[in-house]
C-alpha positions in Angstrom: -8.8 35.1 30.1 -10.2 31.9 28.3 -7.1 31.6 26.0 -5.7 28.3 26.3 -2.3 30.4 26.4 -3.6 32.5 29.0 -3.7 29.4 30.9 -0.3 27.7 30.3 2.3 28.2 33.7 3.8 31.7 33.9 7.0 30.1 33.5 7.0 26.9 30.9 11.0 27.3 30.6 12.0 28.8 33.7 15.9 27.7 32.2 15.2 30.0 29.3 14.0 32.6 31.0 10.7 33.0 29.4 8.5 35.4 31.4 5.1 35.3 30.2 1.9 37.5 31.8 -1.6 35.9 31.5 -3.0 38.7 32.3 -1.4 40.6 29.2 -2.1 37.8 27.1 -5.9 37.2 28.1 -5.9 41.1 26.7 -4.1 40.6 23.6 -6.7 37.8 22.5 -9.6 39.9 23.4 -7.9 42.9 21.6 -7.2 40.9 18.4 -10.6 38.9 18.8 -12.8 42.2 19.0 -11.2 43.7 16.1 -11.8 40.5 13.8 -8.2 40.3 13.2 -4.9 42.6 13.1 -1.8 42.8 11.0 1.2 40.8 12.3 3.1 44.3 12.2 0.2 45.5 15.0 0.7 42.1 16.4 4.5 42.2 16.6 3.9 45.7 18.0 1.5 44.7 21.0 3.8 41.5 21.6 6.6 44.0 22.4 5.4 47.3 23.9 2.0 46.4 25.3 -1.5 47.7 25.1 -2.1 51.0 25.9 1.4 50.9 28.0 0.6 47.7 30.0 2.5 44.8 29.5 4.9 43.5 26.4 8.2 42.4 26.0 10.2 46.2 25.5 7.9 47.5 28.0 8.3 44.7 31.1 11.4 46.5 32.8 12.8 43.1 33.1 14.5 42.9 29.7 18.4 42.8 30.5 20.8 44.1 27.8 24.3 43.2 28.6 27.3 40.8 28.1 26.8 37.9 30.5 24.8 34.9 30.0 21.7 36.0 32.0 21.0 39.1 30.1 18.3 39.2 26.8 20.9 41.2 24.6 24.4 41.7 23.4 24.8 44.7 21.9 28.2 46.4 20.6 28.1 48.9 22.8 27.5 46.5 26.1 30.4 44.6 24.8 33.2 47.2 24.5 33.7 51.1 25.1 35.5 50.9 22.4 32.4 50.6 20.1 31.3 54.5 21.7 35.3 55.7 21.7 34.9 54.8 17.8 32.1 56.4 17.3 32.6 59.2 18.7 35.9 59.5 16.3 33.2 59.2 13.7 31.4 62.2 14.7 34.6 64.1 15.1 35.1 64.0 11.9 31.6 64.7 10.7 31.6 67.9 12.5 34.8 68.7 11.1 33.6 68.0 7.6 30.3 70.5 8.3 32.7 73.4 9.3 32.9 73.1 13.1 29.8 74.6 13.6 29.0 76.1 17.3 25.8 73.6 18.1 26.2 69.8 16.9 23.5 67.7 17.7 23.6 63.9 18.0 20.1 62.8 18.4 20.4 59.2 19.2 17.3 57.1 18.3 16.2 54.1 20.7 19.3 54.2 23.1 18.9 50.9 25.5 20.7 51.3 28.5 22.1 54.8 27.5 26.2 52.9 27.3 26.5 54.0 23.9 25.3 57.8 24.7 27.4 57.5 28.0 30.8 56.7 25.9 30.1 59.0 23.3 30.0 61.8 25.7 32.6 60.6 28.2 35.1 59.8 24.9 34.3 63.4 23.6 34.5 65.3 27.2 38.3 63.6 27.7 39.9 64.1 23.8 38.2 65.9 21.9 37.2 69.8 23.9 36.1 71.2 20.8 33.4 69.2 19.8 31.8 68.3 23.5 31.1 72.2 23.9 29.5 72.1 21.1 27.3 69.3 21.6 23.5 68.6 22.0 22.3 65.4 22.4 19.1 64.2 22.7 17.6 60.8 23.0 14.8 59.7 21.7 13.1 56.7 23.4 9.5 55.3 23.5 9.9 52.8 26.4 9.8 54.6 30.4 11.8 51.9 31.5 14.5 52.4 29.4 14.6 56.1 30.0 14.8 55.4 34.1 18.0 53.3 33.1 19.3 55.8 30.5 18.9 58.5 33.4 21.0 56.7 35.9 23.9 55.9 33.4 24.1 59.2 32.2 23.6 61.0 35.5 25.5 64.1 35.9 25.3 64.7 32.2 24.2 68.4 31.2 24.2 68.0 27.7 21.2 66.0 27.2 18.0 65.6 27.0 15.0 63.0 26.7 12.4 62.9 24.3 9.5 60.3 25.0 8.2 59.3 21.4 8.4 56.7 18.8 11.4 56.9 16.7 9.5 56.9 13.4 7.5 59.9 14.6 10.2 61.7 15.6 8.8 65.3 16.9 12.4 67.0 15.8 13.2 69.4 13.1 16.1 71.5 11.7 18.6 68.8 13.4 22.2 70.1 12.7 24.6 67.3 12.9 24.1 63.7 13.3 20.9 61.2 13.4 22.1 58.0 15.1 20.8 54.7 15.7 22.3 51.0 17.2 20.2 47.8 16.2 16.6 50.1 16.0 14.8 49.4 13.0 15.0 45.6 13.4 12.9 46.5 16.4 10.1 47.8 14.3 7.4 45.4 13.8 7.3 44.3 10.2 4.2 43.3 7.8 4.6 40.1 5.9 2.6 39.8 2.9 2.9 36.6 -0.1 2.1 37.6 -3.8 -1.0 36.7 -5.6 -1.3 36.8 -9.3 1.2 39.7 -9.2 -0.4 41.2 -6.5 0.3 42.0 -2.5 -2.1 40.0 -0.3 -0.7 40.7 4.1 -1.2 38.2 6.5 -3.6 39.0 9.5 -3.2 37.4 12.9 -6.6 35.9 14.0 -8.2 34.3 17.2 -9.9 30.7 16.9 -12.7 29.4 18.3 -10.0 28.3 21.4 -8.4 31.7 21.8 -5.1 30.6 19.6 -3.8 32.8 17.4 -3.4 31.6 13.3 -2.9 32.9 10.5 -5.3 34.8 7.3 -4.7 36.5 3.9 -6.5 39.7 3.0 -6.1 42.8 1.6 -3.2 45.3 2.5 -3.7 47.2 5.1 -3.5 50.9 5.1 -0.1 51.0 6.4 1.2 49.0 4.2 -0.5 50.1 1.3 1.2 53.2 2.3 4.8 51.8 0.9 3.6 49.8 -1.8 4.7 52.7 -4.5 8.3 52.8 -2.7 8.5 49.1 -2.4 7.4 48.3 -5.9 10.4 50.6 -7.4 12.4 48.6 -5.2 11.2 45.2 -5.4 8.6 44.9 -8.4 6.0 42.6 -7.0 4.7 41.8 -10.5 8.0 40.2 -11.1 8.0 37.8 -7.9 6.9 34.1 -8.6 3.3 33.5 -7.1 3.2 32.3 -3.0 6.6 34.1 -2.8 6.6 35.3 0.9 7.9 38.7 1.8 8.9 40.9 5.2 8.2 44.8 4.8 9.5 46.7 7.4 6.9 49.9 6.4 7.8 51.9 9.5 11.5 51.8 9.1 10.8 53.1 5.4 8.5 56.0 7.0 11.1 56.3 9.7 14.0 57.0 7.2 11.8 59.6 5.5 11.2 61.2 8.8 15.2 61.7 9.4 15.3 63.0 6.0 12.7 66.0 7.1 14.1 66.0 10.5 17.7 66.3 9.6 18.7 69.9 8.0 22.2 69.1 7.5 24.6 66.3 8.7 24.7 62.7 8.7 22.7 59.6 9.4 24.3 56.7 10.9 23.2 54.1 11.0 24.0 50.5 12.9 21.8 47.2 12.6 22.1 43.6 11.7 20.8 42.6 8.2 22.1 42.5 4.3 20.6 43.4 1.0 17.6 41.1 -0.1 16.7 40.1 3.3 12.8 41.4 2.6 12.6 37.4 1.3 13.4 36.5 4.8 10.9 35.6 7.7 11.2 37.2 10.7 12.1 35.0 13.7 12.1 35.5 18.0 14.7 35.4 20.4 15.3 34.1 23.8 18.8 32.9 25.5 20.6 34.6 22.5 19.1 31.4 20.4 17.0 32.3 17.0 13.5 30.3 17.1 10.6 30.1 14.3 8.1 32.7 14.4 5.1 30.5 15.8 6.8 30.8 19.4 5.9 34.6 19.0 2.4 33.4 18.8 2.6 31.2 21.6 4.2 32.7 24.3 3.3 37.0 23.1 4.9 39.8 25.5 7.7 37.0 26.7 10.1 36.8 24.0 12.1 39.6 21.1 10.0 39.2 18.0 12.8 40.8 15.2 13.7 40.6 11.3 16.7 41.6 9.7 17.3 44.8 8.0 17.9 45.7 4.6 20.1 48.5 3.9 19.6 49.2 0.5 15.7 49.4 1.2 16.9 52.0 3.5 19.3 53.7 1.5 17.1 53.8 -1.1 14.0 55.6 0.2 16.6 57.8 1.9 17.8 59.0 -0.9 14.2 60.1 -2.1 14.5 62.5 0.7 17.7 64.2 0.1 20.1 61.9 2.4 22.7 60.4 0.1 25.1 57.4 1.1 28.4 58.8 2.0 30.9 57.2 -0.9 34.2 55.9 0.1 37.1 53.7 -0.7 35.5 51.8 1.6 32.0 51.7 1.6 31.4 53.2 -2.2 27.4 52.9 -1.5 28.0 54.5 2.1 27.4 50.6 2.4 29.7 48.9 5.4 29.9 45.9 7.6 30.0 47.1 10.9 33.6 45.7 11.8 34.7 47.5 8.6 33.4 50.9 9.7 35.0 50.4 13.5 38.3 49.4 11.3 37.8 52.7 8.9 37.6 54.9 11.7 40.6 53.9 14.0 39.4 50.7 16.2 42.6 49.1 16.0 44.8 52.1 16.0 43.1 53.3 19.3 43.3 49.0 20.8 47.3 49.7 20.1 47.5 51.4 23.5 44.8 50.0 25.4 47.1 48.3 28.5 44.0 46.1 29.9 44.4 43.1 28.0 40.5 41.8 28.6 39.8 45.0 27.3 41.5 44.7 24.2 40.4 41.3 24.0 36.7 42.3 24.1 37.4 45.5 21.6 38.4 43.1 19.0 35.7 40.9 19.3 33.5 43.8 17.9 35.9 42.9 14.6 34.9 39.2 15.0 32.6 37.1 13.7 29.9 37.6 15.9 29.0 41.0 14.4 29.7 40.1 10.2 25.8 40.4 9.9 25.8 43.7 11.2 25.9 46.7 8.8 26.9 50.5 9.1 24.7 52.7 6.5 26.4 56.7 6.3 24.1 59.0 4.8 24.7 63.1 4.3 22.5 65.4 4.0 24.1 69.0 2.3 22.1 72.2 2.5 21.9 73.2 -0.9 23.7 76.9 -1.5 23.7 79.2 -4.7 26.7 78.7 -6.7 28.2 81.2 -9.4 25.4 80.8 -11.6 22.1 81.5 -9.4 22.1 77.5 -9.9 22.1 75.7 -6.2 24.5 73.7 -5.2 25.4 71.2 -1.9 28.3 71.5 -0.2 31.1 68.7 -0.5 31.1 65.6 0.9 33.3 65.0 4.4 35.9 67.6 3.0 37.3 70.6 5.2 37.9 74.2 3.7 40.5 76.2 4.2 39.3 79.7 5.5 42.3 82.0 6.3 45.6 82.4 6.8 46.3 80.9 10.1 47.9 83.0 12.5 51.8 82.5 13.5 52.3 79.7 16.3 48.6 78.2 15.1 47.7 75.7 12.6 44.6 74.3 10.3 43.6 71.0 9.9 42.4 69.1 7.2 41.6 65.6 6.1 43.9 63.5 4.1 41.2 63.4 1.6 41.5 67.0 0.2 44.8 66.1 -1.0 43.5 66.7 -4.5 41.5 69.8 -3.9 45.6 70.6 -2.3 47.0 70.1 -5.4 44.6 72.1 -7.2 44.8 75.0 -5.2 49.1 74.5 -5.3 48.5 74.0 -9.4 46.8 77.5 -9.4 49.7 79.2 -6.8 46.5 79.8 -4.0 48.4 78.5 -1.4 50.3 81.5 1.4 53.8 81.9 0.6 56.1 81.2 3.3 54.0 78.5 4.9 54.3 74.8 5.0 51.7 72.1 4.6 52.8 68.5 7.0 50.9 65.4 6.6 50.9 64.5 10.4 49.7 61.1 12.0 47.3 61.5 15.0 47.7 58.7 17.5 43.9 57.3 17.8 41.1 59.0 20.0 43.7 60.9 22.4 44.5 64.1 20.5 42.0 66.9 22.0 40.7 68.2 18.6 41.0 72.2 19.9 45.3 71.5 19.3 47.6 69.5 17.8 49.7 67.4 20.6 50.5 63.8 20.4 50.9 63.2 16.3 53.8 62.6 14.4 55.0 64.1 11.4 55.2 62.0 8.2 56.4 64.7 5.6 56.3 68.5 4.9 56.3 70.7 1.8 57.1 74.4 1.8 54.9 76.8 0.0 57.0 78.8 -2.4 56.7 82.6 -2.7 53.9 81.9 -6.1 51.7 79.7 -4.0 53.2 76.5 -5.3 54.1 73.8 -2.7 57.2 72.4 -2.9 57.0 69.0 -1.8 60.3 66.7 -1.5 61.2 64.4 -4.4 61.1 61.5 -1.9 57.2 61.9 -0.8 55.3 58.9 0.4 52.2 59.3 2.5 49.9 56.1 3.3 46.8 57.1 3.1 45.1 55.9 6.2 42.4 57.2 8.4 44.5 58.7 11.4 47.0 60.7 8.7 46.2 64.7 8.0 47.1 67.9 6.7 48.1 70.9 8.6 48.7 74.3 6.6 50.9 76.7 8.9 53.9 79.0 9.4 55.4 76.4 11.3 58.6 75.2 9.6 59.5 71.3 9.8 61.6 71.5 12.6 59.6 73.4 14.7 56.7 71.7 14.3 58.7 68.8 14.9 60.1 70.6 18.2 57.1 71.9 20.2 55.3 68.0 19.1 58.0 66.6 20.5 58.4 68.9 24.0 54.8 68.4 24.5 53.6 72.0 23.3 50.0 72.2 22.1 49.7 73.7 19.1 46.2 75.2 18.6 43.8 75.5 15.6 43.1 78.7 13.9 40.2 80.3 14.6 37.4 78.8 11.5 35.6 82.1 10.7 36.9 83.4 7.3 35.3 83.6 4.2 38.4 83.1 1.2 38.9 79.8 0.9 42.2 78.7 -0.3 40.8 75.8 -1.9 37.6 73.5 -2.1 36.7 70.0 -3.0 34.0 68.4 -5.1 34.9 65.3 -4.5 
């Protein structure tokens, strides 16, 4: 307790909210005094979640996350429902694209104040049947005080379940369906390192002789001499002009190969602020929603954020080494989006068109806005691998429905737009039932329960000629947008138009054949 910051006023800038314990800080200096030094990542790590559970900024209980001017945080999800409702459109499809299988997990990693899990669930529960009975989700969060908060806001929830433990030691295997994440690896403390003569040199936090914290050069340490074989392929270090200063986020690079072990098949997604290259960037703190240098950190530790921005191709990258490959699209042809971008792809605006509450609307659309053009959505897949024709394994296609049977009269099966090719294929080779038709309907946003059709529009039909070939009309256009489908059934135009139009649900075929009319390699 001889720190001359152990001694400064609780409260130097009681108008920024600045919160700082002398009693955690007296123990930080002693802690980084008696071990001759630590790496900034360990020193961004006590800063924010304490020693040995006491004190720290994450750990406090007194960090707000929210929308109004008094909170720490603005996060998509505090800022809209509509950020969850998209989402959850997301993973709609995701299940869709892994065959609908009977158990989906969402294991959502570092979940705040549990909004995002609460309008995931609450989105799923109202329009989409199917999917919420098959869902298992699980959060994954290393602060107690977050999980007391996540508790109450998801109160009355069966479907999930709490794991206490660090994200990037996640104690979860054979995960079916989808990893998830918003703004968490920007909350890993980071190593920063400079190049010497072509080589890494990290920079150690110290005490002086006053109990200040500074600044010193050694060696790598052992966790980041753990990454230096991934980070070299990625950024060659010989290559970088001597003093140049970088940021290595080590843990989210062990914590992407962890969802790669954890994750047996489905999808990573991903949210966080950051861009490629930003490893050249310092990281910074936050208080009052304003960015300040790094040497506040050292000043005032435990009573402000201490954060860096991610890169996305770091983390893309090192996924891939694990078998998680970036979902290509129009789009995002990396599996690379901004984050208003991927709320676009997947029906933000559609779903805003009839939202009646104009603040609402007005708040939805500011996740589109400029506030959030620094934020990025990364879509990874990971395909179990199955034995082709040849003995020789093969993964599964990428977001693409099959075709299983012949659905029954009055039902229907549902496909995305995007295996209009594979369609074609199949209708090239006569595979398709005779006597059925295939519409391309539109489905109006997040409404449409996914166990039936109700609530869509249809844009065109063909009819499927007695040698398999579908006959479409000579006048065909079809936008191809993210809401549009295609529905194989006995259903002829008009009375598919009919019952949609009456308010008749028509319901899915069951999904448990093995003759698939067609496939896609896309």
């Amino acid at each position: 307790m001889n720190s001359r910051v152990a001694r400064r006023e609780t409260n130097p800038y009681p108008a920024l909210g600045l919160r700082l314990d002398p009693r955690f800080v007296g123990a930080l200096v002693e802690y980084v005094r008696t071990r001759g030094g630590i790496p900034f990542a360990e020193f961004m790590d006590r800063s924010l979640y304490g020693l040995d559970g006491e004190g720290g900024y994450y750990n406090s209980g007194v960090v707000s996350i929210g929308n109004t001017s008094g909170d720490d945080f603005l996060t998509a999800p505090e800022r809209s429902r509509y950020f969850g409702r998209t989402i959850a459109k997301a993973l709609v499809d995701m299940h869709a694209a892994m065959g609908y299988p009977r158990r989906f997990d969402v294991v959502e990693m570092g979940a705040g104040n549990g909004t995002l899990a609460h309008d995931i669930i609450e989105t799923l529960q109202a329009d989409h049947v199917e999917l919420h009975g098959a869902l298992r989700y699980t959060i994954v969060e290393c602060s107690r005080a977050l999980i007391m908060r996540q508790r109450e806001a998801l109160a009355g929830r069966k479907r999930v379940r709490w794991v206490h433990a660090n994200a990037d030691s996640l104690p979860l295997w054979k995960v079916r369906g989808v990893l998830l994440s918003n703004e968490l690896p920007d909350a890993f403390p980071v190593h920063r390192a400079v190049v010497r003569d072509g080589e890494i040199r990290e920079i150690y936090v110290t005490v002086d002789s006053h109990g200040d914290f500074g600044e010193e050069e050694r060696s790598p340490s052992p966790a980041l001499a753990a990454v230096l074989l991934d980070l070299n392929k990625l950024f060659p270090i010989a290559a970088q002009p001597d003093g140049e200063r970088l940021t290595v986020n080590a843990r989210a690079m062990h914590w992407m190969r962890e969802l790669g072990v954890a994750l047996d098949e489905g999808y990573v997604l991903t949210f966080d602020y950051g861009r490629p290259g930003v490893i050249r960037q310092a990281p910074y703190t936050v208080f009052d929603w304003e960015q300040y240098p790094l040497n506040i950190g050292y000043r005032y530790p435990g009573a402000v954020d201490m954060t860096s921005h991610v890169d996305p191709v770091v983390l893309s990258k090192v996924g891939e080494r694990v078998g998680l490959k970036p979902v290509s699209t129009t789009s995002a042809p990396k599996g690379l989006y901004t984050q208003p971008a991927f709320l676009e792809a997947n029906g933000l605006r559609e779903a805003l068109a009839m939202e009646a509450d104009t603040r609402e609307r007005s708040r939805a659309l500011g996740l589109l806005g400029e506030d959030y053009f620094n934020f990025f959505a990364l879509v990874q897949e990971k395909s179990r691998e199955t034995p082709g024709d040849d003995g020789v394994k093969q993964r599964s296609s990428n977001l693409i429905s099959r075709v299983t049977m012949v659905p029954p009269e009055g039902c229907a099966h549902l496909y995305h737009l995007g295996d209009i090719k594979a369609l074609n294929r199949a209708s090239n080779q006569g595979a398709l039932p005779p006597g059925h038709y295939v519409h391309f309907i539109r489905m109006r946003g997040l409404v449409t329960a996914m166990s039936s059709l109700h609530r869509c529009r249809v844009l065109s039909s063909g009819h499927v000629g007695d040698d398999g070939h579908v006959r479409w009309p000579s006048n065909l256009k079809v936008r191809a947008c993210h809401d549009v489908y295609i529905v194989v059934t006995a259903l002829s135009v008009p009375e598919m138009k009919d019952r949609l139009l009456r308010g008749v649900a028509i319901p899915f075929a069951e999904r448990h054949g093995a003759d698939a009319w067609f496939s896609s390699d896309a």
